[in-house]
C-alpha positions as CSV (number, residue, x, y, z in Angstrom):
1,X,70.6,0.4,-8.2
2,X,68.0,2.7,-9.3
3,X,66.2,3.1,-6.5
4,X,67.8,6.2,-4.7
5,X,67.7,7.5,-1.3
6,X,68.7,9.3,1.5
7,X,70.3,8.0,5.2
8,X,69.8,10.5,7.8
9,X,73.2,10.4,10.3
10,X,70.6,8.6,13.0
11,X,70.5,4.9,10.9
12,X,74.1,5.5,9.7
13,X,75.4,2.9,12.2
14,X,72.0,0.7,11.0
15,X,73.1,1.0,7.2
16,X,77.2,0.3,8.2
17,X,76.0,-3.1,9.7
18,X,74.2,-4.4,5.9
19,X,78.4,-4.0,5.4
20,X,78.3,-7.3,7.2
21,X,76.3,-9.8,4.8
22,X,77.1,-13.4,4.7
23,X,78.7,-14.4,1.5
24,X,75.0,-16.6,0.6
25,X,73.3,-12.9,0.1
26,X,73.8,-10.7,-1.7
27,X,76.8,-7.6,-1.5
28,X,74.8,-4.3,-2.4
29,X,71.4,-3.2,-1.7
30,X,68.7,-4.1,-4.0
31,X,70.4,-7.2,-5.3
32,X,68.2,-10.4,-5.1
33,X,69.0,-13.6,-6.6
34,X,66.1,-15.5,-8.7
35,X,64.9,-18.7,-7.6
36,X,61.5,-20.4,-9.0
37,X,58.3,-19.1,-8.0
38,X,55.9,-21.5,-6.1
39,X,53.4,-22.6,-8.5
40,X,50.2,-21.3,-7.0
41,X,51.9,-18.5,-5.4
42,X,49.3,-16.1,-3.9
43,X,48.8,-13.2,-6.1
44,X,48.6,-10.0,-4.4
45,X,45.9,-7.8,-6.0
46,X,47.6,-4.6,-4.5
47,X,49.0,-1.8,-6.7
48,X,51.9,-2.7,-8.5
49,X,55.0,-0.9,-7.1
50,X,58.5,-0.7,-7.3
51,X,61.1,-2.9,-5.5
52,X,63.9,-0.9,-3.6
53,X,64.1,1.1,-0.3
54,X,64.5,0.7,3.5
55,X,61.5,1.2,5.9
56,X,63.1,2.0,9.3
57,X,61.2,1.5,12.4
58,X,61.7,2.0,16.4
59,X,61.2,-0.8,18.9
60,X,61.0,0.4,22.6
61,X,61.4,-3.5,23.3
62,X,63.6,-6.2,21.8
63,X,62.5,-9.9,21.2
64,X,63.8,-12.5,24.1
65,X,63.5,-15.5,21.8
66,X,63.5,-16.4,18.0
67,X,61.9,-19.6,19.3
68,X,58.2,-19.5,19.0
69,X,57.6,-22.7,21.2
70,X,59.3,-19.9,24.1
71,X,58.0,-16.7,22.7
72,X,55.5,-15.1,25.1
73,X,55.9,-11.4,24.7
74,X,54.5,-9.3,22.5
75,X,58.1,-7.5,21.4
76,X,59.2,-11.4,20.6
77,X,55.5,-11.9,18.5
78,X,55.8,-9.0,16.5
79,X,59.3,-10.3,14.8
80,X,58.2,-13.6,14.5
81,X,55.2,-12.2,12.5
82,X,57.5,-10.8,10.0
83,X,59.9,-13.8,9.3
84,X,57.1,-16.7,9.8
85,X,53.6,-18.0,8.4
86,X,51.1,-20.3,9.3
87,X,48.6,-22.1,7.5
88,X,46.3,-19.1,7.0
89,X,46.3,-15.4,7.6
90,X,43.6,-12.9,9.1
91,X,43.6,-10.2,7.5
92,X,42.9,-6.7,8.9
93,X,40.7,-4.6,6.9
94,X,38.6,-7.5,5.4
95,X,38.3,-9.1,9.1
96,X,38.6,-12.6,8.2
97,X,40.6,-15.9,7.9
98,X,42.7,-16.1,4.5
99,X,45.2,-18.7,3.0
100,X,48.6,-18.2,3.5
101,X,51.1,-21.1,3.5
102,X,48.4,-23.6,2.7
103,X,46.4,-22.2,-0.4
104,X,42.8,-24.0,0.0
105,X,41.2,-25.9,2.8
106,X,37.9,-28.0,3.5
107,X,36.2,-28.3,6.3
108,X,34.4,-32.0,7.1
109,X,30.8,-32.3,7.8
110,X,31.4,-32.7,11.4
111,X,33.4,-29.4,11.6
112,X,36.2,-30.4,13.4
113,X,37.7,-32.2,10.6
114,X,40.4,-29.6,8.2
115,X,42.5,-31.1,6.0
116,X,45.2,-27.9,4.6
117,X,46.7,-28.3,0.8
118,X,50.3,-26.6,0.9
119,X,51.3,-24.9,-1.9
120,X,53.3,-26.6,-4.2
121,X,57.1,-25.7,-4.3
122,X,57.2,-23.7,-1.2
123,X,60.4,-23.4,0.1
124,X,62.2,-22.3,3.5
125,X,64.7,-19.2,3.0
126,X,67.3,-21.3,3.1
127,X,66.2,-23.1,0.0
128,X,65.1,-26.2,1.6
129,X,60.9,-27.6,0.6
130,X,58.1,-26.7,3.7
131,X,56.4,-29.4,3.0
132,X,53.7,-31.5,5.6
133,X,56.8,-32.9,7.4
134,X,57.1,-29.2,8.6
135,X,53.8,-29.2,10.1
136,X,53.8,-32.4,11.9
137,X,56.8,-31.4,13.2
138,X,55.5,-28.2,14.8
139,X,52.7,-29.7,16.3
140,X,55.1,-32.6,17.6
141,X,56.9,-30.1,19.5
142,X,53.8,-28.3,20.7
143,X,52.2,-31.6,22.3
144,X,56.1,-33.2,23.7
145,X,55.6,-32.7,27.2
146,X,59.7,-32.3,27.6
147,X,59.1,-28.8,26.2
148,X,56.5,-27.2,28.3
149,X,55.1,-24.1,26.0
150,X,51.8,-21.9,26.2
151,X,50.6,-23.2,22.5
152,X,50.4,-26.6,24.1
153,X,47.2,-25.6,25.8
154,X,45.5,-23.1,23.7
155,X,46.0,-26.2,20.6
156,X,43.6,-28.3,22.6
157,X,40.3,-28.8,24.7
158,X,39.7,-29.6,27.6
159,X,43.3,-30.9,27.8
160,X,42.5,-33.0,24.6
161,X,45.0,-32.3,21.9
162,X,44.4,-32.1,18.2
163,X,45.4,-34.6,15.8
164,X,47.1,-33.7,13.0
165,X,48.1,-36.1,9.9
166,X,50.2,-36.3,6.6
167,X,48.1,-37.1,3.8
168,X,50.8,-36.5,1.4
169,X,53.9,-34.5,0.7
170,X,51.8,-31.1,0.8
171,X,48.2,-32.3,2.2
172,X,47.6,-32.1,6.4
173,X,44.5,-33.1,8.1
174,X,44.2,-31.8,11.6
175,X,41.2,-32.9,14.0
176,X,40.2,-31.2,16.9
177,X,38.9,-33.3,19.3
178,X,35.7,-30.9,20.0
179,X,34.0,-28.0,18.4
180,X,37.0,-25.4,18.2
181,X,35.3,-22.3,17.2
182,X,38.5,-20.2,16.4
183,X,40.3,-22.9,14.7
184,X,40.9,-21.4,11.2
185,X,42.0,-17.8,13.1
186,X,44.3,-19.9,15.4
187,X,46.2,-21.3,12.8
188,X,47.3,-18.1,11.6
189,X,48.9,-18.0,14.8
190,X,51.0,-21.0,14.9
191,X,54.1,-20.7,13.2
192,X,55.7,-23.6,11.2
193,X,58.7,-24.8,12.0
194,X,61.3,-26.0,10.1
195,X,62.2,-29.5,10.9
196,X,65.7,-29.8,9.2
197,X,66.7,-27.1,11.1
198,X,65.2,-28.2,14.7
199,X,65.0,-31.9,14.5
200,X,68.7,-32.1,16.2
201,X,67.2,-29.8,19.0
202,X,63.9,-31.6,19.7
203,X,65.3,-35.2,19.6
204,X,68.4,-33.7,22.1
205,X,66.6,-32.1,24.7
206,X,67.8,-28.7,24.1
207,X,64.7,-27.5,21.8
208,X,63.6,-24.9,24.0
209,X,67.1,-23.0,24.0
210,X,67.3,-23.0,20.2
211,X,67.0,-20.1,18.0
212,X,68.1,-18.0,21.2
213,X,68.8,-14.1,21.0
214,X,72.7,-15.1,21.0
215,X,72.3,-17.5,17.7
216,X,70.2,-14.9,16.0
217,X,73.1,-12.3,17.2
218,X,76.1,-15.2,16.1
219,X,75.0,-17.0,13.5
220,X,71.5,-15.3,11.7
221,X,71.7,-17.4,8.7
222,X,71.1,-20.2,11.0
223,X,67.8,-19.2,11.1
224,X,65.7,-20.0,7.9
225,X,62.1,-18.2,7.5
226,X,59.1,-18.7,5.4
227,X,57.8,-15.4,5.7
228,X,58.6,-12.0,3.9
229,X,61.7,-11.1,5.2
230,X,64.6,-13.0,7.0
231,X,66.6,-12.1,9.9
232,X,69.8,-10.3,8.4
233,X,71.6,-9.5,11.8
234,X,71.4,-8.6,15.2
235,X,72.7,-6.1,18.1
236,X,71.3,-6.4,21.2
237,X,70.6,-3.0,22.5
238,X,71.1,-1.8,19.2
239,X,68.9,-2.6,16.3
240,X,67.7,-5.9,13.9
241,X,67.7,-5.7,10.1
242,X,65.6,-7.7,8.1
243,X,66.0,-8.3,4.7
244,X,63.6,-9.3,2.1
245,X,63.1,-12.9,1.6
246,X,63.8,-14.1,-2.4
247,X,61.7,-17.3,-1.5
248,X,58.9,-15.9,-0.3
249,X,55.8,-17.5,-1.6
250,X,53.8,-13.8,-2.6
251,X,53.6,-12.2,-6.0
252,X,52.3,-9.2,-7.5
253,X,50.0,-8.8,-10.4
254,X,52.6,-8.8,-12.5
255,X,54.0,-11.7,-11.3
256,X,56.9,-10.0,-9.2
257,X,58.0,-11.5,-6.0
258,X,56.7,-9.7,-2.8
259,X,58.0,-7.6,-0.9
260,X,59.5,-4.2,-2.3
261,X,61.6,-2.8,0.2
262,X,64.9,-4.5,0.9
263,X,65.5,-3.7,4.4
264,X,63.2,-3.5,7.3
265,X,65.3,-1.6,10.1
266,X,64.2,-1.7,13.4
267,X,66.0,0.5,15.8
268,X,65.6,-0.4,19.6
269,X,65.1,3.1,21.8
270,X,62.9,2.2,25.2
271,X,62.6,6.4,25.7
272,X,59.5,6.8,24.1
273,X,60.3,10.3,23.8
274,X,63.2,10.2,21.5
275,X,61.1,7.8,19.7
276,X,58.8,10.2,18.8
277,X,60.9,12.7,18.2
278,X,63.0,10.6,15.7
279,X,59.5,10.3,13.7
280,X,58.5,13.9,13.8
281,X,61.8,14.7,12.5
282,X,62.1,13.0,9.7
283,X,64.3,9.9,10.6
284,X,61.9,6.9,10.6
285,X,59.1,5.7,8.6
286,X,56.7,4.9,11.3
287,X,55.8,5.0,15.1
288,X,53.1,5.3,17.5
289,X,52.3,8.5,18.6
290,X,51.5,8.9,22.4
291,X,48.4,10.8,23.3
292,X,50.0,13.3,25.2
293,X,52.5,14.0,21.9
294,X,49.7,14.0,19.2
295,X,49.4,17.9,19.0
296,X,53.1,18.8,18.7
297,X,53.6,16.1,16.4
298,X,50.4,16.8,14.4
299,X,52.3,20.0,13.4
300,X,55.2,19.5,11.5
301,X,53.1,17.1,9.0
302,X,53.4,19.0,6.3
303,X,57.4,20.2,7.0
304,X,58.4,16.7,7.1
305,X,56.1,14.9,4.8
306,X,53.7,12.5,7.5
307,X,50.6,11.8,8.2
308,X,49.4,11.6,12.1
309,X,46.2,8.5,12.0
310,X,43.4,8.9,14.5
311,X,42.5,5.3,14.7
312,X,40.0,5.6,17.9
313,X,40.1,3.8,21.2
314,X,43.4,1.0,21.0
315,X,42.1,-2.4,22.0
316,X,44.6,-2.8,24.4
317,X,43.7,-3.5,28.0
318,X,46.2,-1.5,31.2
319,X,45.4,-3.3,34.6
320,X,47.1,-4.0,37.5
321,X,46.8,-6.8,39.8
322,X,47.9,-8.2,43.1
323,X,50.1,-12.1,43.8
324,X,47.3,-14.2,45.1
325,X,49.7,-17.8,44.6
326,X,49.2,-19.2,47.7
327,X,52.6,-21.4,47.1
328,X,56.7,-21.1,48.0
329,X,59.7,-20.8,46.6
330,X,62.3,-23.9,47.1
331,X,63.8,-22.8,50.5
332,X,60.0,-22.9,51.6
333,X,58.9,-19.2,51.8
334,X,56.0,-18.2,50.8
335,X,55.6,-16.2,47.6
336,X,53.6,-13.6,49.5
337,X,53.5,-13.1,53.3
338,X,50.0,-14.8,54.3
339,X,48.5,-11.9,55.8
340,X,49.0,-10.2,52.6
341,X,47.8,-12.9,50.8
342,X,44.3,-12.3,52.6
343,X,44.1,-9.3,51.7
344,X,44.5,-9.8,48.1
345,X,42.2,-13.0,47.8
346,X,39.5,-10.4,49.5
347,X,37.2,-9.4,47.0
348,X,36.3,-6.3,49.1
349,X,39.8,-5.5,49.1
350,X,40.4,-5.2,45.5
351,X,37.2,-3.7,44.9
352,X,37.9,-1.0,47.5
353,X,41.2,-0.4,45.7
354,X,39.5,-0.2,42.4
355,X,37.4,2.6,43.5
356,X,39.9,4.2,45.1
357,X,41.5,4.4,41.9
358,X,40.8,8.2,40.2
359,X,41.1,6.8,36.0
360,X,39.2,10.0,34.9
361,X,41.9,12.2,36.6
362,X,44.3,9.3,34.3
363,X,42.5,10.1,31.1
364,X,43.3,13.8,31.9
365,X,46.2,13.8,33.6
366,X,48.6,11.5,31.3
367,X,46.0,10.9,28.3
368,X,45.5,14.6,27.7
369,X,41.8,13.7,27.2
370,X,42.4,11.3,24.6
371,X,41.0,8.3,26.2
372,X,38.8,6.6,28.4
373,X,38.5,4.8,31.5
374,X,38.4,0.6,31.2
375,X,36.3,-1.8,33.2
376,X,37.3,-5.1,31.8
377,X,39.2,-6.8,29.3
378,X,37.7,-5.9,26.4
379,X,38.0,-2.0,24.7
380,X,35.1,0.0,23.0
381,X,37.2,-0.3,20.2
382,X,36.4,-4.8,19.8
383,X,32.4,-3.8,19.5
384,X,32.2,-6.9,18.3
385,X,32.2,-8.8,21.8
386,X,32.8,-5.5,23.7
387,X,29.7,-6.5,26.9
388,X,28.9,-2.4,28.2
389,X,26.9,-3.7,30.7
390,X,29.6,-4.6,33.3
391,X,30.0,-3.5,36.5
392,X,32.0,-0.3,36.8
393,X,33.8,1.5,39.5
394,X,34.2,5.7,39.4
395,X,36.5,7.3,41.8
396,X,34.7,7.2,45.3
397,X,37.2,7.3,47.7
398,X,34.7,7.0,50.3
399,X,33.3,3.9,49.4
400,X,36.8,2.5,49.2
401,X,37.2,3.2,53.2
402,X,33.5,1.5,53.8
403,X,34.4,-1.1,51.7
404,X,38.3,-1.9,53.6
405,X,36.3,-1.1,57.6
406,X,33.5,-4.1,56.1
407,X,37.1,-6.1,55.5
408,X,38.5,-5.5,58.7
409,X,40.3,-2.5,58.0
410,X,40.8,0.3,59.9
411,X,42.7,4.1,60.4
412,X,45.3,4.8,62.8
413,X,46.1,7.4,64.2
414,X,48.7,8.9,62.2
415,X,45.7,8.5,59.2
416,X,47.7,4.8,57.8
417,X,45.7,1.8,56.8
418,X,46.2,-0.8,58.6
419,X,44.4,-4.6,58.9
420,X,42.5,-5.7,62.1
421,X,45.9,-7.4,63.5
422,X,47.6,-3.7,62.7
423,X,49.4,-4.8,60.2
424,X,49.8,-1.2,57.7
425,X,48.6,-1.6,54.4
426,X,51.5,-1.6,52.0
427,X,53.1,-3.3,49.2
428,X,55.6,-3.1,46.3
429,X,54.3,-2.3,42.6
430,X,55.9,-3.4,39.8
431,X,55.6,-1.8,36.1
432,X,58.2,-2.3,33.3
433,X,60.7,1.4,32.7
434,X,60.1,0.9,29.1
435,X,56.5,2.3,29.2
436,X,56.2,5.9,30.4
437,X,52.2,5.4,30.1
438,X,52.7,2.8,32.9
439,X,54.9,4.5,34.5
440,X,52.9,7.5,35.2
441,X,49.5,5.4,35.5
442,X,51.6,4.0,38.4
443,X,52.7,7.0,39.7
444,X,48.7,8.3,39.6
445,X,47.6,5.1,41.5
446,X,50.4,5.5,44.2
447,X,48.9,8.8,45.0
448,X,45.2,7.6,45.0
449,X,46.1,5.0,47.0
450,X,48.1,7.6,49.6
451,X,45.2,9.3,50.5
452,X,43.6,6.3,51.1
453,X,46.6,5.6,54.0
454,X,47.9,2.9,51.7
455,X,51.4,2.5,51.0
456,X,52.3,1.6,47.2
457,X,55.8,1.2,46.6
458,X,56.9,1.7,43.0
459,X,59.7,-0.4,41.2
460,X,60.2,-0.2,37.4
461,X,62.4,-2.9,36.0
462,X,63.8,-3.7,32.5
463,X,60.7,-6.0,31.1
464,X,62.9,-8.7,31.4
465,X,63.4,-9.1,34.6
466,X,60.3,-8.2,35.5
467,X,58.8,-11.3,32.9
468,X,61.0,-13.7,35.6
469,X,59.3,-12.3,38.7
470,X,55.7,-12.7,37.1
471,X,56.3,-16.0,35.6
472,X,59.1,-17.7,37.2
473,X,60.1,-16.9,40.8
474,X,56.6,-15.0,41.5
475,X,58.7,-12.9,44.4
476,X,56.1,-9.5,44.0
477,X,53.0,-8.3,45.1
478,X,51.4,-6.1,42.5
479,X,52.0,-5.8,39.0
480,X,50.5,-3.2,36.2
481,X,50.9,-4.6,32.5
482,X,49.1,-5.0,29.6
483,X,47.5,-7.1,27.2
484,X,47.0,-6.1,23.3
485,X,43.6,-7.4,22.6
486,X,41.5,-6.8,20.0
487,X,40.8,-10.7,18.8
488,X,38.7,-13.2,19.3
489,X,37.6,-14.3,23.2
490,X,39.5,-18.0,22.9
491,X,42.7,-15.8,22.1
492,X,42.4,-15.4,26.3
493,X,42.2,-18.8,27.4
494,X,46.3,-18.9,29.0
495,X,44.9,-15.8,30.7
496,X,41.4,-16.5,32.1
497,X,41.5,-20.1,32.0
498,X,42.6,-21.1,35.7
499,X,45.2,-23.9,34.2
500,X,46.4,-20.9,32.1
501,X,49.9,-20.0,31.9
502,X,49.3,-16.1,31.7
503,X,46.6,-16.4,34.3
504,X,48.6,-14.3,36.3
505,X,47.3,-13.6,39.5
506,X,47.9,-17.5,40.0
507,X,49.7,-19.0,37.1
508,X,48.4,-22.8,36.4
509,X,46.2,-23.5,38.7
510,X,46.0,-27.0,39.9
511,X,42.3,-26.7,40.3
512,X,40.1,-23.4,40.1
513,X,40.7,-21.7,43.5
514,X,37.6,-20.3,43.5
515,X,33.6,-21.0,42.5
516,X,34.1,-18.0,40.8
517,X,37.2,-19.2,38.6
518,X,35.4,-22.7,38.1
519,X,32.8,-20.9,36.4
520,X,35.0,-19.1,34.2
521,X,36.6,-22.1,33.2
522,X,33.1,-23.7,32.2
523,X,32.3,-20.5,30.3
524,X,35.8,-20.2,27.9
525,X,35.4,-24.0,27.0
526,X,31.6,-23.3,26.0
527,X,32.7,-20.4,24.1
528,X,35.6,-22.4,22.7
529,X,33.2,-25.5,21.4
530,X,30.4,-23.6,20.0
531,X,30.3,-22.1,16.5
532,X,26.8,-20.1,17.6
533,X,28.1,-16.7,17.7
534,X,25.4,-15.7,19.9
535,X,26.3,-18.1,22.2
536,X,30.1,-17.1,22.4
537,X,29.0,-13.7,22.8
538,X,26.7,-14.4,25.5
539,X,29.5,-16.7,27.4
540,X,31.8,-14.4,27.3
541,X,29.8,-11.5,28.6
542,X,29.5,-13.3,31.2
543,X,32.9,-13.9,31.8
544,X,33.4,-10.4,31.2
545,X,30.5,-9.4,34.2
546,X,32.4,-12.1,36.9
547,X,35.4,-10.3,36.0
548,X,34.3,-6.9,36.5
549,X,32.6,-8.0,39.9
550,X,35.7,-10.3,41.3
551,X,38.6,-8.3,40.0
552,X,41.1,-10.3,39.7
553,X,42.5,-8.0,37.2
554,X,42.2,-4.0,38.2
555,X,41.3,-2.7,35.0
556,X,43.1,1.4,34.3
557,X,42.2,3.1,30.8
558,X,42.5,2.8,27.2
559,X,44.1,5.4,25.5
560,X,42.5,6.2,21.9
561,X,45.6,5.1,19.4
562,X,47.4,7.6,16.9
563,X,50.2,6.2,14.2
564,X,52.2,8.0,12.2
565,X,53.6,7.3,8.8
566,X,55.7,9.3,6.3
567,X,53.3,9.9,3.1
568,X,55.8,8.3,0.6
569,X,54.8,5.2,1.0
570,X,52.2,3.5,-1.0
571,X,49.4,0.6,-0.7
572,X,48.8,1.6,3.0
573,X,45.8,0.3,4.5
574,X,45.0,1.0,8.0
575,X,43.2,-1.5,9.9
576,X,40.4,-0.1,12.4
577,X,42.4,-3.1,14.8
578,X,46.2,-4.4,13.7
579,X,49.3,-3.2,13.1
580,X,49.3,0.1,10.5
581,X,51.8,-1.7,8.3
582,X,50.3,-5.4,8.6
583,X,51.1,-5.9,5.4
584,X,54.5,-4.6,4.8
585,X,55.2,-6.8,1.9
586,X,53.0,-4.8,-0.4
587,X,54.3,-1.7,0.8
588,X,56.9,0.6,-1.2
589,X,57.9,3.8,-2.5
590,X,58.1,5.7,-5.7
């Protein structure tokens, strides 16, 4: 192997596990077997490079699922990027839809009809044709109704799902059933899956329980890709390596097959700060860098060779909200005691906790500076359909207390809130233990709200199991997450949408609960049929005002986003939104 390199004793027990290859791949490093090149492979126009090398990367989460019909999370989405493909691509730096799987597409006069030409002689990693079959198949799953999944909804209108045909053995024509503005973008989205694999799964019932975390930890060849790499193992708690796909449907100019690098290690630490300290030392390629870390790290860049990137505000939106499902669990309970229920359908009340809510003193405090407060979903950093104008709510603690006595609430005498039938003002706040940015936002809001008189109780669970209260058994009160951001508005409709699965302060509404959520609705499916962009925008600035007034979602800050990345690596290009290394395939090392 001419490629030569360096492993640092952190990844030794990464690099013992490529020890463990199934006999179809190959023994040593930098060994890829040939197979034929797709006939209209895409042709990256990238800087030719050199194939050879690991990229090593930390995770502070691990994916739940391999399944995409089940994948909801962004630490399951970000692996499925790297082994699957749709249709088309967006791509980062040119902001805009490109082929991918399918190499052309036309759009009918009426502009909801798309018929997709595959490229000939792509393959699975496995060996086996992608061919139309594949993409039927996907959408067949999508639309069964035996396998509830979120793509179900967001691949239709108004309930109306889109109809998608074989023309031939590499030709698809979908219809949508309206006006779907984001169509093209959307299909980058949905991943294809492989029907030879999955057929036995979706005709058995037991689709939604394939491709768990235990078969890509068993049995990872099981799992065939069609993107640049392939899953190469898996240790829970541990680390995942991925290894570079040989059928993967990429070239460069000189008509090598994409990518470069072997092995893509990704090493799962949840203490961010032995994450970053990892990267400022030398032992991995790549991380985000926490606000509060950016000047310590900032100085050993020249000692150990990277490169700190200011990239600005992140997209990403911090918020916290409070349970308002009115329903109960099996034995008949409610979900949330109904006097605290009240409270949290009160607009008053979560507007008086917003202002209570000291963000500046966040931005400070836990940012360093190196941020800014957030009044609704979208960041600064999406100008695109960023809407300034919404309502916003500074720290005023004494408008918080008018705003609870106007509800009903009132001091005691030992200085607690409490509601007009003297029931104290307290509940249980969930974050996930992963995140010390949450963490510490939630410890911040605790204390705002304890000089209010308010009691917030902090928990911090393992993602997972805090995923299952949200979204399954819905046994909380109050929740802080986040959402990523940074696309296009229809990317929210499982979130705003009142049917939406993600619309988390009442998940799947039967009917809007609220005039105020009816409207909503009518606003996303106007953005969503529409291709005037001054329409969308205008639709969704609304939608971004009703939020910013109601608050179903208590928006925190935005920290501005740093990445570092060690210098040897060529054919870099940072996105102003998107992963540093979206395009890791083109990526590699002298």
């Amino acid at each position: 192997m001419r490629t030569r390199f360096r492993l640092r004793p952190l990844l030794l027990a990464a690099v013992l596990g490529l020890s463990t290859l199934s006999c179809s791949r190959p023994a040593r490093i930098g060994e890829r077997p040939s197979f034929p090149i797709p006939k209209n492979a895409d042709i990256s126009q990238a800087q030719p490079g050199k194939r050879g090398g690991i990229f090593v990367e930390v995770s502070p989460g691990e994916p739940s699922t391999f399944n995409w019909l089940v994948a909801e999370d962004a630490s399951s989405a970000s692996f499925l990027g790297l082994l699957f493909d749709g249709l088309t691509a967006y791509h980062p730096i040119r902001e805009e839809v490109v082929p991918a799987l399918a190499q052309s597409w036309e759009v009918g006069a009426d502009s909801r009809t798309f018929t997709f030409h595959l490229r000939e002689g792509l393959t699975w990693s496995d060996g086996i044709p992608l061919t139309a079959d594949d993409v039927l198949f996907t959408f067949q799953c999508v639309y069964d109704p035996r396998y509830p999944n979120r793509n179900a909804y967001d691949l239709s209108v108004n309930g109306k799902p889109f109809l998608v045909e074989k023309l031939d053995r590499n030709t698809v024509r979908i219809r949508t059933p309206e006006i779907f503005a984001p169509f093209l973008r959307y299909m980058s989205g949905v991943t294809i899956m492989p029907k030879h694999l999955l057929q036995g799964a979706y005709e058995d019932g037991t689709l939604l329980r394939a491709w768990s975390i235990f078969t890509a930890q068993r049995t990872p060849g099981a799992i065939a890709s069609s993107g640049a790499f392939r899953l190469h193992s898996y240790r829970p708690g541990q680390l995942i390596i991925l290894d570079a796909n040989p059928r993967y449907w990429r070239i460069d100019l000189q008509g090598h097959r994409l990518p470069y690098i072997d092995f893509l290690i990704v090493k799962f630490v949840k203490d961010q700060n032995a994450s970053v300290v990892a990267f400022a030392s030398g032992q991995t390629d790549a991380d985000t860098i926490p606000p509060d870390d950016v000047a310590w790290v900032r100085r050993g860049e020249k000692i150990y060779h990277y490169t700190v990137h200011d990239r600005g505000p992140s997209t990403a939106s911090t918020f916290l909200w409070f349970n308002q499902n009115p329903g109960h669990d099996k034995s008949g309970k409610p979900f949330v005691a109904p006097y605290k229920l009240g409270w949290f359908q009160d607009r008053r009340f979560r507007q008086a906790i917003s202002y209570g809510i000291n963000r500046e003193g966040m931005v400070k405090g836990i940012l360093f500076g190196r941020g800014q407060p957030l009044w609704g979903p979208e960041s600064p950093a999406n100008a695109k359909w960023f809407n300034p104008r919404i309502r916003q709510y500074p720290f005023d603690p004494g408008r918080a207390e008018r705003l609870l006595a106007e509800a009903g609430f009132h001091r005691r005498g030992d200085g607690s809130m409490a509601d007009a039938a003297g029931h104290p003002v307290s509940f249980t706040l969930l974050t996930n233990q992963e995140n010390p940015l949450r963490t510490a936002m939630a410890t911040v809001f605790q204390q705002n709200m304890k000089a209010l008189g308010i009691e917030a109780r902090l928990q911090f669970l393992d993602f997972g199991a805090l995923v299952t209260k949200i979204s399954d058994s819905f046994d909380y009160e109050a929740c802080l997450l986040g959402l990523t951001g940074g696309g296009d508005p229809a990317d929210g409709m499982s979130v705003f949408v009142s049917k939406g699965r993600l619309h988390q302060w009442y998940p799947s509404e039967p009917t809007p609960a609220t005039p105020w959520e009816a409207r909503i609705d009518t606003l996303m499916i106007a953005q969503l049929t529409t291709l005037d962009q001054t329409l969308r925008k205008r639709y969704w600035d609304e939608v971004q005002e009703i939020l910013s007034e109601e608050l179903p979602y208590i928006y925190l800050v935005t920290p501005d986003t740093y990445a570092g990345l060690r210098d040897k690596w060529r054919n870099v290009q940072i996105p102003r939104i998107g992963s540093v290394v979206w395009n890791l395939e083109e990526v590699w090392t002298p």
